[in-house]
N, C-alpha and C positions, 0 to 999 in steps of 0.2 A: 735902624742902621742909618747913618750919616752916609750920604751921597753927594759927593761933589758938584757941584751942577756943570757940565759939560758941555759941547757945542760939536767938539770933532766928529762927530757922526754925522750932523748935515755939511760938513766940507767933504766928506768923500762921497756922502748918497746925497747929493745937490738936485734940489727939488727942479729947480730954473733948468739944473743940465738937464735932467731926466725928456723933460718938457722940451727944452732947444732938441737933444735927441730924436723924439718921436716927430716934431715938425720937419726937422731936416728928412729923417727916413719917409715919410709920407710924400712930402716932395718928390722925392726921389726915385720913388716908389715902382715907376714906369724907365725910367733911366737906365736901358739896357747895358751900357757901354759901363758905368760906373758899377750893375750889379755884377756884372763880367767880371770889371777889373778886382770885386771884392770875391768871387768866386775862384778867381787865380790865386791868391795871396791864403786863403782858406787851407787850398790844394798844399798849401808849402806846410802845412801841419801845426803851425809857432802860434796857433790862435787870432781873432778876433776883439777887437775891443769892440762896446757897450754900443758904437755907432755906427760901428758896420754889420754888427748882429740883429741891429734896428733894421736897415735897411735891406737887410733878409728877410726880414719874419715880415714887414709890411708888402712885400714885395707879392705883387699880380698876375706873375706869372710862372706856370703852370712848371717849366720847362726849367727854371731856377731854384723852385722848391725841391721839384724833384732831383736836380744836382748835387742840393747839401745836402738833403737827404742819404745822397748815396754816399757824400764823401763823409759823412757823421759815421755811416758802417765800416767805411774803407779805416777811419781813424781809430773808432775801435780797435778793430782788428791789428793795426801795428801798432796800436801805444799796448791795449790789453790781450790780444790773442782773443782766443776762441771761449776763456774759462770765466765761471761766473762765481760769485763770492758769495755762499749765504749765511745768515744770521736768523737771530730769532732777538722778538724784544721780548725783555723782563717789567711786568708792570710791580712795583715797589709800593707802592700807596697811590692814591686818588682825592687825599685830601688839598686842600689848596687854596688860596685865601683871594686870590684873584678872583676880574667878574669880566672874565674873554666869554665875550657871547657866542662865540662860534664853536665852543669845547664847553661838554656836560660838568666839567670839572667845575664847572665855576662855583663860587662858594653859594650864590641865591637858590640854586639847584638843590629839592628836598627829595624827589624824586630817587637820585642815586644812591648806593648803601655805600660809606662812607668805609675805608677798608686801608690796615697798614699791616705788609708782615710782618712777621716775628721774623729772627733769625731761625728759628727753625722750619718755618714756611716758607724761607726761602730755601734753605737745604734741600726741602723737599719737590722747591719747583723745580731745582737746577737740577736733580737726580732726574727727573721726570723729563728736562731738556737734553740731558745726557741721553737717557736712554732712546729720546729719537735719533741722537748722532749730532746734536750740535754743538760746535766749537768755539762760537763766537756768538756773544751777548751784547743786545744794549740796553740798557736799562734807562727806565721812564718813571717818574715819579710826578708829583702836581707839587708847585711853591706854596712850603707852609712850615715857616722857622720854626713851630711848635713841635709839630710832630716829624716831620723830614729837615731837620738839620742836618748838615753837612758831617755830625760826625754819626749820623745814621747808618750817610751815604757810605761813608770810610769803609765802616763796620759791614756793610751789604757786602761790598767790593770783598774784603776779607774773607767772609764767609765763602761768596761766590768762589774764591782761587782756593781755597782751601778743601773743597769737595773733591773725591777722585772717587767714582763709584763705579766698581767694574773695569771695564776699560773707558770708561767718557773720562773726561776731563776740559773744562772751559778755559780754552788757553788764553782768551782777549775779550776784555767788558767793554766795549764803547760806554758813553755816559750822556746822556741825553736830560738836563735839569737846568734850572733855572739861571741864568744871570747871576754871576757873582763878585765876591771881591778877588784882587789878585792873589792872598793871600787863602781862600778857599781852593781857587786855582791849582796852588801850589802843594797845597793838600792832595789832591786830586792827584795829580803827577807823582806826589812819593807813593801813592796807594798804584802805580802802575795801571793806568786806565789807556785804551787805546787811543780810540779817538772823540774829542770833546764837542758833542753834536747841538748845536741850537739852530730854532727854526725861526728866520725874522718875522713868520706870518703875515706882513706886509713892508714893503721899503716907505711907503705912502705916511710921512707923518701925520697929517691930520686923522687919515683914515685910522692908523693904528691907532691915534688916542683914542677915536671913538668906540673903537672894536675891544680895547679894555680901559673903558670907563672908571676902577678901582682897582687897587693894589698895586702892590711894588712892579707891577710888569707894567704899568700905566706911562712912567720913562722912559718913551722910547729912546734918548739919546744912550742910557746906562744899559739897554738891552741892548742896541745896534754896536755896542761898543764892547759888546763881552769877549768876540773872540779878540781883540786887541789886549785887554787886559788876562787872555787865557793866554794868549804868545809870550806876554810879558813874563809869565808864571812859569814859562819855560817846555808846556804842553806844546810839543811837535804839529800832531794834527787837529786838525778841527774840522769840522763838516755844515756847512751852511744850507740853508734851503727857504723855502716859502711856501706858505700855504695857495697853493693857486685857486682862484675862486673867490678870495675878499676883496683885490683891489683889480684891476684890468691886467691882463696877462703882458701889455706889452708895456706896462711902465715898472710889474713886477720885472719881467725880463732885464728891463735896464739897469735898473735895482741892483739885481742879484749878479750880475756883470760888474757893474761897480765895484760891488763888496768884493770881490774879488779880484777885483786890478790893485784895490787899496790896499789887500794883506798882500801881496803877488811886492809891489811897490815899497809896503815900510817892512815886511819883516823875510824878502827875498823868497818867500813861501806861500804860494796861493793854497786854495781849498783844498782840503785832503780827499775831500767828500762834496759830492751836490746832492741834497735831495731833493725830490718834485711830488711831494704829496699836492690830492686835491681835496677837496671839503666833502666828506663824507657824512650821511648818515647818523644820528646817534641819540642817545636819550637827550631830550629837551631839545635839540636840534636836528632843524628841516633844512640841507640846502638848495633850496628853494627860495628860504628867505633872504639868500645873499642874490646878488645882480649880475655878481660878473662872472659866473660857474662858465666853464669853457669844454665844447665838445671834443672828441676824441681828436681829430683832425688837427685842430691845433695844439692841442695839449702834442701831438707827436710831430708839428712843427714846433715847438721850444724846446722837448727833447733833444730833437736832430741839432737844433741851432747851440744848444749848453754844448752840447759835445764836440763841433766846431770849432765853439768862442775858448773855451778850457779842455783843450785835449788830454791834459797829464790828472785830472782830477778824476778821479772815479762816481760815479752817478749810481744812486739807488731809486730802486721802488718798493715799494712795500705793499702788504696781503689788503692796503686799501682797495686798489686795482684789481680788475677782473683776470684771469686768464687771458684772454683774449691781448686786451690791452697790455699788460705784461710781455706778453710775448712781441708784441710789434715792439714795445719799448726796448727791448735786448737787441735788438737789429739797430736801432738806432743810437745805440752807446749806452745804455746801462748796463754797469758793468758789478753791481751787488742786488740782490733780492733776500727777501726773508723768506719763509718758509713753515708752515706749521704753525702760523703764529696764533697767539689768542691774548687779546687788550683789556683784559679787564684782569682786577687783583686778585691772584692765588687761581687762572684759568687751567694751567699748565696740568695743576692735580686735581681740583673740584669743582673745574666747568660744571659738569653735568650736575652738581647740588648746589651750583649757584644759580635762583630761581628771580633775587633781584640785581638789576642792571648794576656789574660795576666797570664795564669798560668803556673808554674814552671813544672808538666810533666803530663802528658794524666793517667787519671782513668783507670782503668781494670774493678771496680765494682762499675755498676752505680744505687746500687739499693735504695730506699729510706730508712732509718731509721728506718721504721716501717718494711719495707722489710726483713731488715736485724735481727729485734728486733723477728720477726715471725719466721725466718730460725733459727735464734737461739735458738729457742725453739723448732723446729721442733727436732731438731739433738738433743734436751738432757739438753741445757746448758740455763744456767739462766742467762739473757741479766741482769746487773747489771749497776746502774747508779749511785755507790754509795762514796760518799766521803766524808766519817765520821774519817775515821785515821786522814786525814788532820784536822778536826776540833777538833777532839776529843785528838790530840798531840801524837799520834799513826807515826810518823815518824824517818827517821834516825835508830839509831841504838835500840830506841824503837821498832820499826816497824821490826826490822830485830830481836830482840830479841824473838818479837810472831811468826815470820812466820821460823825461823830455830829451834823451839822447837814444831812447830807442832799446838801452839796454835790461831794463825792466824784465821782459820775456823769458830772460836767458834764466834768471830765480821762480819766475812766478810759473810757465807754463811745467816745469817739471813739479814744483812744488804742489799744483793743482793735481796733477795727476799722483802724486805720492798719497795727499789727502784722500782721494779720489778709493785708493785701493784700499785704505785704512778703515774709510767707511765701508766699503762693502764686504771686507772682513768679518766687521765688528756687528754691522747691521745690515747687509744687504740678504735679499731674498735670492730664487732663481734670475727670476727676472731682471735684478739688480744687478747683478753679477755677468748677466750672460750679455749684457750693455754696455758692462762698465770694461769685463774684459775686453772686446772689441774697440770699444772707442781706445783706452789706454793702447793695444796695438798699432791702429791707425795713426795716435799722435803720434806714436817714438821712432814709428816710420819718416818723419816729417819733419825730425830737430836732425839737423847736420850733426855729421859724426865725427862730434870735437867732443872735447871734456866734459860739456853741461849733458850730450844725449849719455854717455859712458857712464858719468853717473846717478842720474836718473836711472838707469836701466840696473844698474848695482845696488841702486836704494832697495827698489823695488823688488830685487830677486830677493835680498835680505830681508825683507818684510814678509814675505811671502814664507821665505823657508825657517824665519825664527821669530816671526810674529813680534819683531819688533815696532815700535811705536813712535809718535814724535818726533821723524826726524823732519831736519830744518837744512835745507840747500843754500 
């Protein structure tokens, strides 16, 4: 495939700025009066740029951490409420022609059992995702134009909408795959995909070329440039992130702030999504072998500070993370988790007879959906299944017009809580229910009693007394 040779990806990820950044915040570091005046301007909710987010995360003291720290909860809290969003990923294949040292997929890897579903294995996974209660998928596959082309992808996508088993049904696929043309893109958007997720693995040009040495992902300018050519396509959202752990946590910081003033700046639509995966575990790979792996502490100062720097975006973590760390990360602004998940091909239905490795890296939290659906109530937050924006045209800079003026809440908290009773209908236990009612009484106590608590409260009695399904606020 012919590739343009580009350049616009180092005018918005500027190596020299990154660098002029982290000197200035280092400087600064101690300069109480100036982290003050960036802790006031934080407080106003409108975000942080790339250099005053530096001079937080470098910053010495004790007493300034712990501020954004609190106002990253407080921002939660009024951009997203209390409810947390889960999904599960769909792994597609594992074949993939690239040589990323840092991911078993790589093609020198003999080790892994090489693995692509049919369409009817995937029928079979999404029944099996249904049947735990999930509504929302993202699917993951390895770059390898032979066997996962793009009209593979199409066809997965189809199958996936096309399943109704029982009462499950998958209302929204995220899409999480390689770099493409605009015209794939575009592909992509008539198959109705949610949101179009790529991870830069590192903003660090040298670093990235080193870290995939072969294959098409080897350009870093045509991959740093994919969600610009995914906007182009006319795909609403996108979801950015970084591998933390391959290059220094505070030049990825700046990095990934960048990326985000740059879509926020040409196409009036910042990130739909941040992810913060770190480098896990997994066949062929120790990380150990990388340098820059970052303890818990920090990794939940750059949590605190994304949430900050980008209030209207919503933040995921994933069953990479422990419990433990999960759970701090929701106090700090993450505002999606997965759930149940399992990364290797065809996990969903034949874990227990898959005897060689085919997933991409080792779980931290292995607990079931309903596990996780329970804990989530335990702590406060209403496990939300909900994906009415998508349907209802609530996307893009729509979607970013409700959630930066505050009016976001007035859709999504009722609509979490509709999802909320849906699943305990359809799949909740005692225990599930005797949680889920409680918490649902306590919210509706708590939505002013104008039109949005009224109907919420009409949704839900309708649901309840005629076991209807799907609806959308």
């Amino acid at each position: 495939m012919y590739r343009p040779e580009s350049k616009i990806a180092e005018e918005f990820i500027n190596h020299e700025e990154i660098l002029d950044t982290l000197k200035f915040a280092n400087e600064n570091k101690n300069n109480k009066s100036l982290l003050l005046k960036t802790l006031e301007k934080a407080k106003k909710e409108k975000g942080l740029n790339h250099r005053e987010a530096a001079l937080l995360l470098l910053s010495e003291d004790d007493e300034i951490k712990e501020e954004y720290k609190k106002l990253a909860k407080k921002i939660k809290e009024d951009h997203y409420g209390n409810r947390i969003v889960l999904f599960a990923p769909l792994y597609l294949s594992n074949y993939c022609v690239n040589g990323c040292v840092y991911c078993p997929y790589h093609y020198k890897n003999k080790n892994i059992r090489r693995k692509k579903l049919s369409q009817q294995e995937i029928k079979e996974e999404v029944i099996a995702l249904q049947d735990m209660g999930h509504k929302r998928l993202a699917i993951e596959l390895g770059e390898d134009p032979i066997n996962n082309p793009i009209e593979y992808v199409i066809e997965s996508l189809k199958t996936i909408y096309s399943i109704k088993h029982e009462n499950g049904q998958i209302r929204r696929v995220n899409v999480n795959i390689a770099a493409t043309t605009v015209e794939n893109y575009k592909k992509l958007k008539d198959a109705e995909i949610g949101t179009y997720i790529l991870f830069q693995e590192t903003y660090n040009k040298k670093s990235y070329e080193e870290l995939h040495p072969t294959g098409p992902k080897h350009d870093y300018n045509y991959h740093t440039e994919a969600m610009d050519r995914a906007m182009e396509a006319g795909i609403d959202d996108v979801g950015i992130g970084v591998l933390f752990g391959l290059e220094t946590y505070k030049y990825e910081l700046v990095g990934l702030l960048m990326h985000a003033e740059h879509l926020e700046a040409r196409f009036g639509v910042g990130p739909h999504t941040i992810s913060v995966p770190r480098i896990q575990p997994a066949d062929d790979i120790d990380p150990n072998d990388f340098k820059n792996s970052l303890a818990d502490d920090i990794f939940e100062d750059i949590i605190a500070l994304i949430r900050v720097s980008v209030p209207y975006t919503g933040m995921i973590i994933s069953t990479r993370e422990s419990q433990k760390v999960r759970e701090k990360a929701l106090e700090l602004g993450v505002s999606q988790i997965s759930g149940g998940s399992r990364t290797s091909v065809g996990g969903y239905v034949r874990e227990e007879k898959i005897e060689e490795n085919s997933a991409q890296f080792d779980v931290a939290d292995h607990r079931t959906l309903q596990e996780v659906v329970d804990w989530l109530m335990e702590l406060g937050y209403i496990p939300s299944f909900c994906t009415a924006c998508y349907r209802a045209g609530r996307t893009g800079d729509r979607f970013m017009h409700f959630c930066k003026s505050g009016q976001i809440l007035n859709y999504c908290q009722p609509n979490a809580l509709m999802t909320l009773k849906e699943y305990m209908l359809d799949y909740g236990d005692d225990k599930t229910n005797k949680l889920g009612d409680k918490l649902i009484r306590d919210e509706l106590k708590k939505i002013p009693k104008d039109r949005v608590r009224q109907a919420a409260t009409k949704y839900i009695d309708e649901m309840q007394k005629e076991g209807k399904r799907d609806f959308r606020f």
